[in-house]
N, C-alpha and C positions, 0 to 999 in steps of 0.2 A: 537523562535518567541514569542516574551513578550505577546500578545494578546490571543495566544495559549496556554501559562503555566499559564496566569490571569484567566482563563475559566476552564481551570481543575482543579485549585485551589479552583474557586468559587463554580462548578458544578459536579465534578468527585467526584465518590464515590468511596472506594477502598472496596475491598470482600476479606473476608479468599481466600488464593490461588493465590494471585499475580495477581488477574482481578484488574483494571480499567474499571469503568464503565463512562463512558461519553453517554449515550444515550437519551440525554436528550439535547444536543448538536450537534454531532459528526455521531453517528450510530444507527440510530434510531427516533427521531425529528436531523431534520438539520440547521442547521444556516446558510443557504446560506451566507449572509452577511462574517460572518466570514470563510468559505469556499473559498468567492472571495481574502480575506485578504491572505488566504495559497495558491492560486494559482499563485497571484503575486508575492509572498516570491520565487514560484519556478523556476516561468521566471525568475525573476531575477538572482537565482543562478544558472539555467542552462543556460543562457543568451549566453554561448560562445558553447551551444553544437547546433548541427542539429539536431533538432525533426520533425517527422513527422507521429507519432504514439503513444498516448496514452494507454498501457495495463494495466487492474486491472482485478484484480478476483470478482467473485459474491460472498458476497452482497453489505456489506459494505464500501468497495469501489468505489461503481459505483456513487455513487453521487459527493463525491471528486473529483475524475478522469474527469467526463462531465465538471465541472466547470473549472477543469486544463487547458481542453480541448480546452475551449474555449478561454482561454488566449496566449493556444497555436498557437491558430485558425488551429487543426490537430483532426483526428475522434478520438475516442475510443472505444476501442477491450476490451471483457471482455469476461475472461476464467470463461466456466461455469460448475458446478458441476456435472452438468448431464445431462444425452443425452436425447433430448424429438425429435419427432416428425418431427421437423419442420428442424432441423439440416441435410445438408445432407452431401455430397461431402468425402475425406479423411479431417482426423483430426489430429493435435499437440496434444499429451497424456500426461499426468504424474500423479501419485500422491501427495498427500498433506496430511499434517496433520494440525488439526486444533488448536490450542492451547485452544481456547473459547471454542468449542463445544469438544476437546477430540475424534473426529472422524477422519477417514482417507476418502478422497474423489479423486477418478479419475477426474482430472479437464481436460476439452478438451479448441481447438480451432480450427475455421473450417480453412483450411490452404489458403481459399482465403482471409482471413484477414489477415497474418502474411506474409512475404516473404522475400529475400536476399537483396530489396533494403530498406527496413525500418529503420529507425532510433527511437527506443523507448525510451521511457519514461515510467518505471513502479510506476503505484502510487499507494499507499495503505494505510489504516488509522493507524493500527500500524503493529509493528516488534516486533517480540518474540524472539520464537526460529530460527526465519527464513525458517521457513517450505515451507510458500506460496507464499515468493520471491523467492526462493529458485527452484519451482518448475516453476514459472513463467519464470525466469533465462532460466531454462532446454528447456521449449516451445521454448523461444527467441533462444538460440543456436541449437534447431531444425530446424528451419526458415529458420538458415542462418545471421539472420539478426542480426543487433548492437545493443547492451545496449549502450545508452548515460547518461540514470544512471537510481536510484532510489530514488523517493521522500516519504516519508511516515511521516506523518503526527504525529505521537505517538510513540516513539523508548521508547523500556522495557532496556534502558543500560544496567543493572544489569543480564540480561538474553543474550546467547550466540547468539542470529540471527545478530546483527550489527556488530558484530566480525565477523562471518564466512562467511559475503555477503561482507563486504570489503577486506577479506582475497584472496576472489577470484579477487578481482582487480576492483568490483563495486563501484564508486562514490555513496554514501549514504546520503541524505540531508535530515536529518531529524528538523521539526520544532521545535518538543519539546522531550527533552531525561531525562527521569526519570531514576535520579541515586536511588533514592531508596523510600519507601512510606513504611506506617506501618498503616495497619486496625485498628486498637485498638484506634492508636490515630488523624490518619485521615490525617497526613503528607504525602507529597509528597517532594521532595529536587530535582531542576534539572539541569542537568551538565550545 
């Protein structure tokens, strides 16, 4: 999506260690405007699938996802990091790792959000290693319920997650795919 890779070009800062920072944009101040621009990019490309569920993970997702959402005009479920209080009922488990924070986190879902007749849509701001689609995936085939695919926002090409989410047979639509980017000199190149 040319809007998406003009924005990370203009805005993203690249870090020792293969981060992309866009938070200034993306995750962290958001640019609704441009957020409505990638949710239509996604109707449009899943235009021939049945959605009826929006999942992302906590945090950085959850603002992408509502706007998806509403394009969708379907809720949004977001697996959350950690069990507080308020949560009750049995829950969807898994682990994750995080690429950004180098943490491992037990992600839940309460199971009266997720079930066998759902049709999802997982949306996330980027793709690494694949760890927390990956883990998302695992929930979803907990459930019962269908992947009708995954949309994300930011693909790391260069790094093995879009490999190994489409190896399992996931439809993967990502806006913008960074073939490679170099800190020093502030390049980014996208497939």
């Amino acid at each position: 999506m040319q809007a998406l890779e003009e924005r990370i070009r203009k805005d993203g800062i690249i870090k020792p260690g293969n981060v992309l920072k866009v938070d200034s944009f993306l995750n962290h101040q958001m640019d609704v405007s441009l957020f409505v621009e990638m949710a239509r990019e996604w109707k449009r490309l899943f235009s021939d699938r049945t959605i009826n569920k929006i999942l992302t993970i906590e945090a950085s997702g959850i603002g992408i996802a509502c706007i998806v959402a509403a394009e969708f005009n379907v809720p949004v479920v977001f697996a959350k990091k950690s069990q507080s209080i308020n949560l009750d009922g049995e829950m969807y488990t898994t682990k994750i790792e995080s690429f950004t924070h180098k943490k491992s986190y037990d992600v839940i879902v309460s199971k009266k959000f997720l079930s066998k007749d759902d049709h999802i849509l997982v949306i996330d701001d980027f793709l690494a290693n694949g760890c927390a689609i990956n883990g998302l995936l695992e929930i979803i085939e907990s459930a019962g319920a269908t992947v009708e695919g995954v949309g994300i926002a930011i693909e790391k090409g260069f790094q093995q997650g879009g490999k190994l989410i489409r190896d399992r047979g996931v439809r993967v639509e990502s806006l913008a795919i960074v073939d490679s980017m170099d800190c020093e000199t502030g390049s980014i190149i996208f497939r």
